[in-house]
C-alpha positions in Angstrom: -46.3 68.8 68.0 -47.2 65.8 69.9 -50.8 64.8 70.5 -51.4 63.4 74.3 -54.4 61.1 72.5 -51.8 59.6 70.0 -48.5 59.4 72.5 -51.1 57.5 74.6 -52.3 54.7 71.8 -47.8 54.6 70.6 -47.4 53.7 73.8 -50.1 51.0 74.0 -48.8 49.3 70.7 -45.0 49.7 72.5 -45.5 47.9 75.7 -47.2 44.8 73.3 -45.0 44.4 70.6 -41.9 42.2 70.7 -38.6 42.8 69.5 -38.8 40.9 66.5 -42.2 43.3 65.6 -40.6 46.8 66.7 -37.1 45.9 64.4 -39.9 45.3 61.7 -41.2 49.3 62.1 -37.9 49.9 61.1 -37.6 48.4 57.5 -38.9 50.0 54.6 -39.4 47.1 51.7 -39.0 47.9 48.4 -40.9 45.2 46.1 -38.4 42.2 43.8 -39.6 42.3 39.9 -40.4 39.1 39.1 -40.5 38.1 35.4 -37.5 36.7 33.2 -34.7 38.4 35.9 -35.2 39.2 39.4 -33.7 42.1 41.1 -35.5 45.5 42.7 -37.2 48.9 41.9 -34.0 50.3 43.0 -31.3 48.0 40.4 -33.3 48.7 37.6 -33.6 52.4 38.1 -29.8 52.2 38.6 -29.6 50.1 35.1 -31.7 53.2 33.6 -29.5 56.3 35.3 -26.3 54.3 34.0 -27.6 53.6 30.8 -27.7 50.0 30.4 -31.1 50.0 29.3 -33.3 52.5 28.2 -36.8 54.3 30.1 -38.8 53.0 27.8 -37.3 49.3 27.8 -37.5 50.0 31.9 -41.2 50.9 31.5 -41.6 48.1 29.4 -40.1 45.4 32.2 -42.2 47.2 34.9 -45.4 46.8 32.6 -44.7 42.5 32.1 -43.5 41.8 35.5 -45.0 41.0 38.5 -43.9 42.2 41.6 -43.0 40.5 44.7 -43.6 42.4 47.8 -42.1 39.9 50.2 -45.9 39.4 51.6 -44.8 36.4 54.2 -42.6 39.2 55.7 -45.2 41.4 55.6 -47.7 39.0 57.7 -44.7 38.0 59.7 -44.5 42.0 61.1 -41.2 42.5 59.2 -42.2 45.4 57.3 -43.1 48.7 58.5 -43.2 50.9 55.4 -42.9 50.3 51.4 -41.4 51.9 48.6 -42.3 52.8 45.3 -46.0 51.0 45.5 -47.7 52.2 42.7 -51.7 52.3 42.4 -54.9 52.1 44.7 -55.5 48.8 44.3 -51.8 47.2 44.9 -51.7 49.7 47.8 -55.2 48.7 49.4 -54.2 44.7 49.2 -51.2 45.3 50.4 -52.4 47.5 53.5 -55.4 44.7 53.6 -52.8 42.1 54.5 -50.8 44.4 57.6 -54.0 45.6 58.7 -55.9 42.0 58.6 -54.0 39.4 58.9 -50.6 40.8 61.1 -50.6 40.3 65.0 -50.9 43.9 65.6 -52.9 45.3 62.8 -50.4 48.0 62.5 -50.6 50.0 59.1 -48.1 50.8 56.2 -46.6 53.7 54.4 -46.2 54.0 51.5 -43.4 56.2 49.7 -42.7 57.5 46.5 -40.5 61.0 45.2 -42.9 62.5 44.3 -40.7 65.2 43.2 -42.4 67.8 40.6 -45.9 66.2 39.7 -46.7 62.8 39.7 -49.2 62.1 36.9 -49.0 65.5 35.9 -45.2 66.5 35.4 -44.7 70.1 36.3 -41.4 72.0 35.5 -38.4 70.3 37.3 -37.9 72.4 40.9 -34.9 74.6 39.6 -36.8 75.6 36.9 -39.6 76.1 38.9 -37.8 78.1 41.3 -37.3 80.6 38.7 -41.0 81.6 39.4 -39.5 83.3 42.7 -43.5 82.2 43.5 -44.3 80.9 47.0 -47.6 80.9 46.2 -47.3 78.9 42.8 -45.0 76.0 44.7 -47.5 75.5 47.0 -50.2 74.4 44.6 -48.3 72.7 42.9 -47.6 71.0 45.6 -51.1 70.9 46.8 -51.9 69.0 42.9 -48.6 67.0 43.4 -50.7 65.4 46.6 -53.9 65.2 45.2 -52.6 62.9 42.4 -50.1 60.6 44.8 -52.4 60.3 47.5 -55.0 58.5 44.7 -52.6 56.0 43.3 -52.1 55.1 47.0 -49.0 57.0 48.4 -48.7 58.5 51.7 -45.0 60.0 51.6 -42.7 61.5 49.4 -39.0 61.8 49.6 -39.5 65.7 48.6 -38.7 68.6 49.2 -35.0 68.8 48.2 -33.6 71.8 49.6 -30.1 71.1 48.7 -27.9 74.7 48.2 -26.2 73.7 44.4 -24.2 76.1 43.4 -21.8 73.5 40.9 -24.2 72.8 37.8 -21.7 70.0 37.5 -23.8 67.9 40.0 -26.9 66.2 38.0 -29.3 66.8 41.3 -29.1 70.2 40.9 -32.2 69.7 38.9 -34.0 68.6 42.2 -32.9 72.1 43.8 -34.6 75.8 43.8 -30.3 76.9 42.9 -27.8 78.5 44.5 -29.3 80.7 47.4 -30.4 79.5 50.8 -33.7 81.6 51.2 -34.5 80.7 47.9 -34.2 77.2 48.9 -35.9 77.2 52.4 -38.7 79.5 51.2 -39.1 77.0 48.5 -39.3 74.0 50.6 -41.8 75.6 53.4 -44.3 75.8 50.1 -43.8 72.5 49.2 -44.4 71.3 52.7 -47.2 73.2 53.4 -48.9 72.2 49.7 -48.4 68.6 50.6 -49.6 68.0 54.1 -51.8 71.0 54.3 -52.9 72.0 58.0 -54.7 68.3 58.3 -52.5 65.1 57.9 -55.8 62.8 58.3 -57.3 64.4 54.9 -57.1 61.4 52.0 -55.3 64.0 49.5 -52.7 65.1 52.5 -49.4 63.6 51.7 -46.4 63.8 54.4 -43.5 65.4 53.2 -39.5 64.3 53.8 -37.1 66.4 53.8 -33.9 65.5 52.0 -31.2 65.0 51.8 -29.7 66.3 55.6 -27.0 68.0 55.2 -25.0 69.6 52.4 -25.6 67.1 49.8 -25.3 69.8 47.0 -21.9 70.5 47.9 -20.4 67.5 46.4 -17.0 67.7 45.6 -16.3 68.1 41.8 -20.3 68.1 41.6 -19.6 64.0 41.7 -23.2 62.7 42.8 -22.7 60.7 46.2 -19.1 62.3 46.5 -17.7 63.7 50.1 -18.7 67.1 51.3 -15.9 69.0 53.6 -16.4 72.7 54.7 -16.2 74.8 57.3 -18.9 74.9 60.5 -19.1 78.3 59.9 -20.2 77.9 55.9 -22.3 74.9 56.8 -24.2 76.7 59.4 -24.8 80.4 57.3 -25.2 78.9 53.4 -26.8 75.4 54.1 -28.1 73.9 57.0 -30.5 77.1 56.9 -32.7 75.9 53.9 -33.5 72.8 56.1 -34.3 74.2 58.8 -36.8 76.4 57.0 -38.2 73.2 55.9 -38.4 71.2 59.2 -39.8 74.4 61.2 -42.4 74.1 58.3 -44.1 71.1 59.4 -42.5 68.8 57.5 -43.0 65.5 59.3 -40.0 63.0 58.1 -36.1 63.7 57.1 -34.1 62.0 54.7 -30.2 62.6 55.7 -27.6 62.7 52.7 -25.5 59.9 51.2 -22.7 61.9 51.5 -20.6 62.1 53.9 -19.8 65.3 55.9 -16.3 66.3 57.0 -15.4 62.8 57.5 -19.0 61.4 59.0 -21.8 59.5 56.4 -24.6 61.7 57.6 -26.6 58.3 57.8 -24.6 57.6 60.8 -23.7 61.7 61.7 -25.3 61.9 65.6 -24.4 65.6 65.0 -27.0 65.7 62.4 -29.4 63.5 63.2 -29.7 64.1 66.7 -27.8 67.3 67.8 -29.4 69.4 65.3 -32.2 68.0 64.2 -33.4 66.9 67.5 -32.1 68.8 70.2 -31.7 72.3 68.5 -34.7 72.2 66.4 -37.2 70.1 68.2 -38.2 67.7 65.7 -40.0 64.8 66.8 -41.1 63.7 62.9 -39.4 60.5 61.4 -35.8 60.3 60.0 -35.3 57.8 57.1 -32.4 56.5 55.3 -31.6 57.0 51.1 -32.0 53.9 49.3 -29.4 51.1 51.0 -27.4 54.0 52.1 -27.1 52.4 55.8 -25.2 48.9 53.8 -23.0 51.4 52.0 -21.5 53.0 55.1 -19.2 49.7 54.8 -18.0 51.3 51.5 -17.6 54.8 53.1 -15.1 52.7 55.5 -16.7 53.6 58.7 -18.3 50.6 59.4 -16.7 47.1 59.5 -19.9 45.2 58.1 -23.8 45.4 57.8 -24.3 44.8 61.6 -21.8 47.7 62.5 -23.6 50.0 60.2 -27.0 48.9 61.7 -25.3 50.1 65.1 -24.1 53.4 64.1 -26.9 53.9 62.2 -29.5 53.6 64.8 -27.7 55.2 67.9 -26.9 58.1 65.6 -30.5 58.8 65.4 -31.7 57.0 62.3 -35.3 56.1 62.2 -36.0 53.5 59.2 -34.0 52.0 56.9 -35.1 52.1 53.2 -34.3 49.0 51.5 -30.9 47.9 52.6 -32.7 45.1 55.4 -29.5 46.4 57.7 -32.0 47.1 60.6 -34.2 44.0 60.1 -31.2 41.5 60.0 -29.5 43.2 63.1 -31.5 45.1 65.8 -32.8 42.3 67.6 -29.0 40.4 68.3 -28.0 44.8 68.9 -30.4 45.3 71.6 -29.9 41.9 73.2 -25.9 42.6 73.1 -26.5 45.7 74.7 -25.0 47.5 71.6 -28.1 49.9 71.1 -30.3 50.5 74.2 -33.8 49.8 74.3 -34.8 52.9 74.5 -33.3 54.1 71.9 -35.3 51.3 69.6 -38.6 52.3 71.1 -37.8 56.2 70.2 -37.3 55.3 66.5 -40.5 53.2 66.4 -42.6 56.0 68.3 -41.2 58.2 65.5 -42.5 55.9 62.9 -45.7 55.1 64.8 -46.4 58.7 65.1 -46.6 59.6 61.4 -49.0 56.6 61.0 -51.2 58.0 63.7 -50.8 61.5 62.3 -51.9 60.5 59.0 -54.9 58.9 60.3 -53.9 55.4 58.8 -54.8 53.4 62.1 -58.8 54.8 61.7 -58.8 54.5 58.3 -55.9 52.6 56.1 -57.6 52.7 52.9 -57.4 56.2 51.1 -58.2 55.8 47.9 -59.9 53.4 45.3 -59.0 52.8 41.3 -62.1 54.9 41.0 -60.7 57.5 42.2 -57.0 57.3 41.4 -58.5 57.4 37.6 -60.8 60.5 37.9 -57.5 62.5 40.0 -55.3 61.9 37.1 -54.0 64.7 34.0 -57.6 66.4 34.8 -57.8 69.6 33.1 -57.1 71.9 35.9 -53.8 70.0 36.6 -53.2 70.6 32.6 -54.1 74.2 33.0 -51.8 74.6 36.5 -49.0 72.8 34.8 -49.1 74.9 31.9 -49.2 78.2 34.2 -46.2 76.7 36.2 -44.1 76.1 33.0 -44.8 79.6 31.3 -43.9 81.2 35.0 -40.4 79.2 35.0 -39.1 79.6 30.9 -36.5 82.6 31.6 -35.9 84.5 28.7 -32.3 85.3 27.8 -31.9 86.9 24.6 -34.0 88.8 22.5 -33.0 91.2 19.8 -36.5 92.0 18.7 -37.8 89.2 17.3 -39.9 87.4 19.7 -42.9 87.6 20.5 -43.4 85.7 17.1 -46.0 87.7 14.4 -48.7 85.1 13.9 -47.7 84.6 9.9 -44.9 83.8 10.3 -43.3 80.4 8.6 -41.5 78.8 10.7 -39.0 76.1 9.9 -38.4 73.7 13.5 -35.1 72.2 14.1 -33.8 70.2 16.9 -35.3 66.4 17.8 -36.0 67.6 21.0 -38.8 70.0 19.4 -40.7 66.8 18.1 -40.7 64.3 21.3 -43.2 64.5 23.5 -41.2 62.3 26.0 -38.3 64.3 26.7 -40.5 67.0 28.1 -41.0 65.6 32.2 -37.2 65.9 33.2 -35.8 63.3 35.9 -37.7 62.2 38.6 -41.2 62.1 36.8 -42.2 58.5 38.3 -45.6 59.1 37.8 -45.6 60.1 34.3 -46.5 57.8 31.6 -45.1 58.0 27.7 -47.3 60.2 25.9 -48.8 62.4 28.3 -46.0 65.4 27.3 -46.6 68.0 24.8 -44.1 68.5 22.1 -43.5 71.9 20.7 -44.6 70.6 17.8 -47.7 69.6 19.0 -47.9 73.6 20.6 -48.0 74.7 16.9 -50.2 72.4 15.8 -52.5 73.3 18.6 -52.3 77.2 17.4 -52.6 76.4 13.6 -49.2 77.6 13.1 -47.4 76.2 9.7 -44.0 75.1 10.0 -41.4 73.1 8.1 -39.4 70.3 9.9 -35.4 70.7 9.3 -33.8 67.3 8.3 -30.3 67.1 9.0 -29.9 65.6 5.4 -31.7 67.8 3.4 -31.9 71.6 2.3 -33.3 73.8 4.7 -36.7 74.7 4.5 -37.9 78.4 3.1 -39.2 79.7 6.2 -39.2 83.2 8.0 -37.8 81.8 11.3 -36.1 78.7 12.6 -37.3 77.5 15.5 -34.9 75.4 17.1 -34.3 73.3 19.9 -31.3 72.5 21.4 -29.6 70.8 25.1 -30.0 68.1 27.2 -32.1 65.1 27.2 -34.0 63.8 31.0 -31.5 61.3 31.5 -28.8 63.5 31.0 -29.5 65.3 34.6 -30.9 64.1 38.0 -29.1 61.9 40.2 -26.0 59.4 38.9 -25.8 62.1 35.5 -22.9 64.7 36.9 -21.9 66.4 33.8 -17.5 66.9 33.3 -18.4 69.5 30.7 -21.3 71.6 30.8 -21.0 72.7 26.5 -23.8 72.0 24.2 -23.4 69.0 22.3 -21.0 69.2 19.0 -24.8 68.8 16.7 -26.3 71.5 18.7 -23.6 73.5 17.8 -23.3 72.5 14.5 -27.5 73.0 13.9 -27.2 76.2 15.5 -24.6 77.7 13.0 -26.0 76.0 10.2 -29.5 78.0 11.0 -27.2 81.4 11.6 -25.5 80.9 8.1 -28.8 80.7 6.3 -29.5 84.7 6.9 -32.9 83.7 8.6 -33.4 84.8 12.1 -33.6 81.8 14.6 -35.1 81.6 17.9 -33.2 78.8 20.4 -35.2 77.2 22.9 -33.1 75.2 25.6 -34.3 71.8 27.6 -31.9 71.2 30.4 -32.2 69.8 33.8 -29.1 72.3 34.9 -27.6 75.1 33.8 -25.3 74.9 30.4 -22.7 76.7 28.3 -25.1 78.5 25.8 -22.2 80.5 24.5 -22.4 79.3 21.2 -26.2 79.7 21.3 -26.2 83.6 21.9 -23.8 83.9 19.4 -26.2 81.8 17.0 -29.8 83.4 18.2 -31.6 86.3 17.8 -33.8 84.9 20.8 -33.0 82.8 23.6 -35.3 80.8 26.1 -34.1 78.7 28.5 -37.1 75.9 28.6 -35.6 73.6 31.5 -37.7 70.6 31.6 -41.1 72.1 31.8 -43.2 69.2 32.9 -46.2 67.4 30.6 -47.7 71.1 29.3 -44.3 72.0 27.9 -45.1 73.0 24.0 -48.3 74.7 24.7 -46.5 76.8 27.4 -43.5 77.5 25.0 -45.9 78.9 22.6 -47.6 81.0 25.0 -44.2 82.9 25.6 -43.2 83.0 22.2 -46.1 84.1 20.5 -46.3 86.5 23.6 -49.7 85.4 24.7 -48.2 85.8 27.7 -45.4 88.2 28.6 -41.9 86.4 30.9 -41.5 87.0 34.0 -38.9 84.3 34.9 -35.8 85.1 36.6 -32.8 82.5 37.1 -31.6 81.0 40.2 -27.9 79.9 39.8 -26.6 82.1 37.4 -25.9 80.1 33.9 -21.4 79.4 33.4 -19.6 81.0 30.5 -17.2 77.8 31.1 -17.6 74.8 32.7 -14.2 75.6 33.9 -16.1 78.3 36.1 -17.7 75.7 38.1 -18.3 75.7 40.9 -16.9 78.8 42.1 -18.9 81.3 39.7 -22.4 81.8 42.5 -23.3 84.9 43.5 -22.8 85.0 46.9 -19.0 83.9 46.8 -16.8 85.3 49.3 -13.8 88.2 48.3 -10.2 87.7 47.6 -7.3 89.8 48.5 -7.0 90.4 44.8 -10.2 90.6 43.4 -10.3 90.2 39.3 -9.2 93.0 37.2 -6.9 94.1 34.3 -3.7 93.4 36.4 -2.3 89.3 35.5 -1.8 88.8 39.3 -5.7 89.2 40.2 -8.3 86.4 41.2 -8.9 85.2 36.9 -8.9 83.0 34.4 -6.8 83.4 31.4 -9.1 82.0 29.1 -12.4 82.4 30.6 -14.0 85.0 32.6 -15.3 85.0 36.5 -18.8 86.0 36.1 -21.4 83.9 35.0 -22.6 84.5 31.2 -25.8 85.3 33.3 -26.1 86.5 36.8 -28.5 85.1 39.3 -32.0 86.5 39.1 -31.7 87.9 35.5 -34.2 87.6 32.7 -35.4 89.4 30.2 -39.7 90.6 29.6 -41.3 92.1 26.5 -41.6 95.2 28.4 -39.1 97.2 30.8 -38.2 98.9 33.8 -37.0 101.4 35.4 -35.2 101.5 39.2 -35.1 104.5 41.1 -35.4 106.6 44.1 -33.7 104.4 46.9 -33.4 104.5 50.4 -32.8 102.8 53.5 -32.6 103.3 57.2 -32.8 101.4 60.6 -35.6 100.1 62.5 -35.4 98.6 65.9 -35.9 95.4 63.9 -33.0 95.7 61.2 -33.2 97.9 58.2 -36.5 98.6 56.1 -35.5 99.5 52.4 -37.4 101.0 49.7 -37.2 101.3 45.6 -39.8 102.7 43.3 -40.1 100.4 39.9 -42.0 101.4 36.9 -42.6 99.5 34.1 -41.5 102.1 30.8 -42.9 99.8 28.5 -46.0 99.0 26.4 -47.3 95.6 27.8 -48.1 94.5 31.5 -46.0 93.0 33.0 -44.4 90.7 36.4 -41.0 92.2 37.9 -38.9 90.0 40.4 -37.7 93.1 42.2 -34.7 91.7 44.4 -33.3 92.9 47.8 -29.3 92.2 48.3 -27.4 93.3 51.3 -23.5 93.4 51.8 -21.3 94.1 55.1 -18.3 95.4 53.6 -16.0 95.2 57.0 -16.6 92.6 59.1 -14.6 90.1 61.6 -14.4 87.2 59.0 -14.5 87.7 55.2 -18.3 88.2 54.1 -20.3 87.3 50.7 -20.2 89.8 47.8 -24.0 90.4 48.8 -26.4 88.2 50.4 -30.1 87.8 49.0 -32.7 89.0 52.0 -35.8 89.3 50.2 -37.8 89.7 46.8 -41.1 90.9 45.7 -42.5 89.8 42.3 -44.5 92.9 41.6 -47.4 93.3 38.4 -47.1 96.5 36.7 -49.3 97.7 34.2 -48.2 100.0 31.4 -46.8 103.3 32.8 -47.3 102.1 36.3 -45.0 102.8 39.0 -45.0 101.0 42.5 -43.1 102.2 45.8 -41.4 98.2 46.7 -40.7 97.9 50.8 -38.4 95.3 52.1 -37.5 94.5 56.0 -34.6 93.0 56.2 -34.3 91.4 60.2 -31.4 92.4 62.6 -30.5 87.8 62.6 -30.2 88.4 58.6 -26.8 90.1 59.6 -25.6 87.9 62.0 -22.7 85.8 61.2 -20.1 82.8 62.6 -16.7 84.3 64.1 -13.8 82.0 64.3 -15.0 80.7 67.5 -18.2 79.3 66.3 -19.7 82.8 68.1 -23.1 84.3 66.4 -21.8 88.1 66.2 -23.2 91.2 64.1 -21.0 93.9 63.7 -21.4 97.8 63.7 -20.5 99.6 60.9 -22.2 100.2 57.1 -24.6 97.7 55.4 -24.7 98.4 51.9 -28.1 97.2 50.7 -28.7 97.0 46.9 -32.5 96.8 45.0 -32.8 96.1 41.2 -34.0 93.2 39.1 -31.0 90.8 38.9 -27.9 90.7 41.1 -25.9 92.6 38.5 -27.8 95.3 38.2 -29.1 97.1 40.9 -29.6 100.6 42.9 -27.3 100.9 46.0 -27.9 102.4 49.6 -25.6 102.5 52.6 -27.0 102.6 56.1 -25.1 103.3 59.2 -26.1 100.3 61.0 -25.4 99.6 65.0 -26.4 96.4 66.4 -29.3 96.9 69.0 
């Protein structure tokens, strides 16, 4: 919403700044390393994600060089916005120099992802999504801020509410899974823990976004690969979690690298302006991926930097992160008449705008090392990060072993148990080596004896193998899509090594996406799928497993029996003519199956429950449903109870069932609960063939249970008011 006061000052700044000063809004500068080589933040991330060098030989180049942050350019009004400034200090003399010593005096922002914790590493979004906890994003969020805003940063590139339903794709890590509510109810917690309901606050961090539109939808889960569906898809499974997001508050936008249906959305008017704009009223900033304006000349829609600079800009783009596109070309644009004037002053006011909003012009200096040092790893960031881990670990499997009796011996298997560092997940730029927590060092902290395994000697005499198994953090996130989604050949070969021994074994999985754990159920008497669970990972492990503290996680894209699977086994896909089934000519695989090895929303507790006594009916505002739940077993306990709906008969072919709501209810032993939904007449609404909004007459079956699998079903007689 814009503020008379501050429209009134952007103006002011307009009608004095020149064209060479205005272009310079538009350039976001990401700092040179300067040392024995000399390239930028973004090159040696990209050596990292590829694997030419290591994290820790990264870390180590970051650590001895110095940075160059193009200062002359900075003085000269060139740069409007950095990335990937790191620290108080750096970010006060840096802010010193555009404050004091440019013509205007006009602030900087500062960006960073920001993306799950940034000292503090919480679980990776997807497995924090398993939470099914608005309330639990949100602070998370609200910690995320409090930590970033001391070492100096004033946006992040997050949320990501990209719909991922191909585990293929490495950024499916970023994502809270498969569904769109999930992923838009997700986002609106993350925005409002960042900002909070006062930009101007020193621990309120502006949230972007990203990435606009579709960007999960990769083909072949290749990262940065082209995205082609139809409008009617696009609209109903994923523009919607954006729009949650934007409708939030969220004050900047990140579009895709991708293109969509033939158009890079860096240069997509229909995104950028149509929808984003026009249809939904934003008047926030837009902002480009990292040199993704340059590669529209690999796309093959633009001729050369200055063509992409055009498109680019007229299309509704904002700033330009990195690729210098906008800073090299807008002035000679404008003057040829290739991009109007007006046009140039919008994405400016845009810019100008968040700087007002955050209350940088009154007072550019938000933090101090002081401070930065006392917000950092404190322990009620520990103790959140630990809550948010133990809230996100979904149990798969257990055949009565776990929770773990406290004497047990335990023999621990798996490198992954033992390092510390493997425990933040992708996108952890804040987190430094050492601040994790092994599950090793989780025993340790409970006194618990163990036995490591060593590949090249006997096993150990133990009463349990503990072992861990899956991926390491550079094996998801972006540039890391996955051909085969199988356990590693030495997982496997641990795994049955452990079985063959006669000793029960409990697997615990780290992934940034979901795997093949086929050979793993086969292998385990207990299965927990860990994720990347963020700095407090042991301790929280232990928690569950010693049952300290009872699951209550419940999965978000349901987990492939096959790779093979990918991406078509999500929950909500649409129905075939000939639907799987005993018959050879049926919708099938002849050598896997078509459902997931398990469903979206499952997961298993130390106690049960029990679903009954169903109904629904009509209301002048959709259908309100009901389900009594009762917990029939012997411990308290959290219940994701779930709320599906399906229109079987309708003018274009419909999902199997659609999620419209969930509740995560606390039951105590014995205790029953009565669990109301309301399910909104626009929740039924669909796109005909004509790009029409219709909802039909006719039945809506609407299904209540604990996973999408299993549930309770009730038909109501619906007619569209």
């Amino acid at each position: 919403m814009k503020h008379p006061e501050i429209e009134k000052r952007i103006q002011d700044l307009l009608d004095r700044m020149t064209l060479e000063e205005k272009a310079g809004q538009l350039n976001q500068s990401g700092g040179s390393l300067v040392g024995a080589f000399d390239l930028s933040f973004e090159e040696l991330m990209t050596m990292v994600q590829d694997g030419r060098i290591t994290e820790e030989e990264a870390h180590k180049m970051l650590s001895d060089a110095k940075h160059d942050w193009h200062e002359d350019d900075l003085r000269a009004g060139r740069i409007g916005s950095y990335l990937n400034v790191i620290g108080a200090e750096e970010m006060n003399r840096l802010q010193h120099i555009a404050v004091e010593e440019t013509r205007l005096g006009i602030p900087l922002i500062n960006g960073f992802d920001v993306i799950h914790g940034f000292r503090t590493a919480t679980p990776i979004p997807l497995a924090e999504s398993c939470a099914w906890d608005t309330d639990l994003w949100q602070r998370t969020a609200r910690m995320s801020a409090e930590e970033a805003t001391a070492a100096g940063v004033h946006m992040t590139f997050s949320p990501m509410v990209d719909v991922s339903k191909d585990p293929r794709w490495g950024r499916i890590a970023e994502s809270a899974g498969e569904d769109a509510l999930l992923n838009g109810l997700y986002g609106e917690a993350k925005v409002r823990g960042y900002q909070t309901d006062d930009l101007t606050r020193h621990d309120a961090l502006a949230a972007c976004v990203k990435h606009f539109a579709a960007y999960g939808a990769a083909e072949g889960g290749r990262d940065y690969n082209r995205v082609d569906m139809s409008p009617q898809r696009f609209e109903e499974e994923y523009l919607p979690s954006y729009e949650r997001a934007v409708k939030a508050g969220a004050r900047a936008v990140m579009p895709a690298f991708n293109d969509l249906s033939g158009v890079p959305c860096s240069v997509n008017k229909k995104l950028l302006t149509d929808i984003l704009r026009t249809r939904w009223g934003f008047d926030g900033m837009t902002i480009s991926d990292a040199n993704a304006i340059a590669e529209c000349i690999n796309h093959g829609i633009a001729a050369d930097r200055r063509d992409a600079a055009r498109q680019a800009l007229n299309a509704g783009m904002d700033m330009d992160m990195t690729s210098g596109c906008f800073l090299d070309h807008v002035k000679e644009l404008v003057e040829a008449g290739e991009v109007s004037m007006d046009r140039l002053d919008e994405a400016v006011r845009n810019i100008l705008r968040l700087k007002f909003e955050l209350g940088l012009f009154d007072d550019p200096y938000r933090s101090s090392p002081e401070q930065e040092q006392a917000a950092m790893l404190t322990p009620a960031h520990r103790a959140l990060a630990r809550e948010a881990a133990q809230k996100s670990m979904v149990l798969l499997k257990n055949d009565g072993l776990l929770p773990l009796k406290a004497d047990l011996r335990i023999g621990l298997a798996g490198s992954l148990a033992f390092d510390r560092d493997e425990m933040s997940g992708t996108w952890s730029g804040g987190y430094r080596d050492g601040d994790g927590r092994s599950i090793q060092d989780g025993l340790d902290a409970e006194g618990i004896a163990y036995q490591a395994v060593r590949e090249d000697q006997p096993l150990p005499d133990c009463d349990v193998f503990l072992c861990a198994v899956g991926e390491r953090k550079a094996e998801s996130g972006e540039a890391a899509s996955r051909a085969s989604l199988d356990l590693t050949a030495s997982d496997i070969a641990l795994l049955k090594r452990l079985k063959e021994s006669g000793k029960p074994v409990v697997a615990v999985v780290f992934a940034g996406r979901p795997l093949c754990l086929g050979p793993a159920v086969e292998c385990a008497d207990a299965l927990l799928m860990a994720w990347h669970p963020g700095v407090e990972a042991g301790p929280a492990i232990l928690d569950l497993l010693i049952g300290r503290v009872n699951p209550s996680a419940r999965l978000t894209t349901g987990l492939p029996a096959a790779t093979g699977q990918c991406p078509t086994l999500y929950y909500d896909h649409i129905r075939t003519g000939r639907p799987a089934g005993v018959f050879k000519y049926t919708s099938k695989y002849l050598d896997a199956p078509v459902t997931p090895l398990f469903p979206f929303g499952f997961g298993l507790s130390y106690t049960s429950y029990r679903y009954s006594d169903i109904s629904a009916a009509q209301t002048s505002d959709g259908i309100h449903a009901e389900i009594t739940v009762r917990n029939t077993g012997d411990r308290a306990g959290d219940e994701v109870v779930q709320c599906y709906f399906r229109d079987p008969v309708a003018r274009r072919v419909r999902p199997m069932r659609k999620l419209a709501a969930f509740e995560k209810v606390a039951l105590q032993p014995g205790e029953s609960k009565r669990v109301a939904f309301d399910i909104p007449n626009a929740a039924f609404a669909y796109y005909d063939q004509e790009m029409n909004l219709v909802t039909d007459d006719g039945v809506i079956e609407i299904h209540l249970g604990g996973n999408v699998r299993d549930t309770l079903q009730a038909d109501v007689d619906y007619r569209h008011p």
